[in-house]
N, C-alpha and C positions, 0 to 999 in steps of 0.2 A: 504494500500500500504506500509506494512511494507517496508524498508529498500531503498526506492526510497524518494530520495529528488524533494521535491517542488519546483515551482517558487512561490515567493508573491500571483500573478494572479490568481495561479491556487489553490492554497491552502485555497484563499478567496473563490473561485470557489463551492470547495469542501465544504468549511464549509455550504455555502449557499444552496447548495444542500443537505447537512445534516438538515440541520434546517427545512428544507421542507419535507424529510421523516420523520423527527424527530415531526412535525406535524399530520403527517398522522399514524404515532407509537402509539402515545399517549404514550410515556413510556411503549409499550410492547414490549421486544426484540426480541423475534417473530417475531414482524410484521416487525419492523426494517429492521430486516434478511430479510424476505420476499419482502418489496419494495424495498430496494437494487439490491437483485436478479431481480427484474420484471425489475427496472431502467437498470442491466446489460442486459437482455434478451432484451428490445427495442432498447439501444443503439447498440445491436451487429447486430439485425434486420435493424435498420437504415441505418449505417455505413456498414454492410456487405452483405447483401441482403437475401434475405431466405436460410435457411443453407439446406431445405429437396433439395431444386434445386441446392444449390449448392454438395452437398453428392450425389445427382441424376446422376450430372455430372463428380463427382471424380467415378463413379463407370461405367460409360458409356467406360471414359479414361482410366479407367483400365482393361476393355473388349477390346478394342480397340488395346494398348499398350501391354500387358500378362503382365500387374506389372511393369514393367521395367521404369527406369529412363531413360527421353530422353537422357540425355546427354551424363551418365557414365555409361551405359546399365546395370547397377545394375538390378537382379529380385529379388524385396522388393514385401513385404505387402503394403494393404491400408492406415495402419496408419503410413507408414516410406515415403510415397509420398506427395509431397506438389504440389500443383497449382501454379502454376507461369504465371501470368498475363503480355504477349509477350508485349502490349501496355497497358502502366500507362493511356494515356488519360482516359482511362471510369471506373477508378478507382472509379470517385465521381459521375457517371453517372448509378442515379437509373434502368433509363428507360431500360440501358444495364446490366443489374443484377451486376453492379460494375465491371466490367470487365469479370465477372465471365460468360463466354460463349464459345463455342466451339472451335471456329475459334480463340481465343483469349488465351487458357490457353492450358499449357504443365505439363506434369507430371514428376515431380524432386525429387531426395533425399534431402534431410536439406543441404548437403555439398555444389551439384551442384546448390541448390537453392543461398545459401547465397553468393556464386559466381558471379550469374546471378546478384543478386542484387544489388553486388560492382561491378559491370561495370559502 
């Protein structure tokens, strides 16, 4: 995390998580790399739900929508649209793919998203 300042907490946090794959390394940086990466791929799995369902459904909303930002009728590509989750409650709600569902998300530009979000 080049250039991002720590709290104390988190920085312990971090070290002790280091120690742990630095176990499982054995001193090859390799493998370092490697469970890093796996620890990044579960924690995004965890926290964000399956990306093929949720890519499933950013392209459902894009058949749906023709591309277009709900908000600013911008016609963008797939990768200039973001998901905007209408209700934070099932943000932390696996059982609801994190929010991440039909009736629940809208397709935005970066601008109209970052908007949405300082409301």
């Amino acid at each position: 995390m080049a250039g991002h300042v720590l709290d104390p907490e988190s920085r312990r946090f971090q070290a002790e998580v280091d120690a742990v794959i630095g176990r499982y390394a054995s001193d090859d940086e390799r493998e370092r790399w490697r469970r890093w990466k796996q620890l990044g791929s579960w924690s995004i799995s965890r926290t964000q739900g399956d990306v093929v369902k949720k890519a499933a459904l950013k392209k459902r909303l894009m058949k749906l929508t023709g591309g277009r930002c709900q908000d600013c009728g911008r016609d963008l590509c797939a990768a200039e649209l973001q998901m905007h989750r209408l209700d934070r409650q099932h943000a932390h709600d696996r059982a609801r793919d994190f929010g991440y569902f039909a009736e629940n998300v809208v397709l935005v530009c970066a601008g109209c998203h970052q908007s949405r979000e300082g409301r």
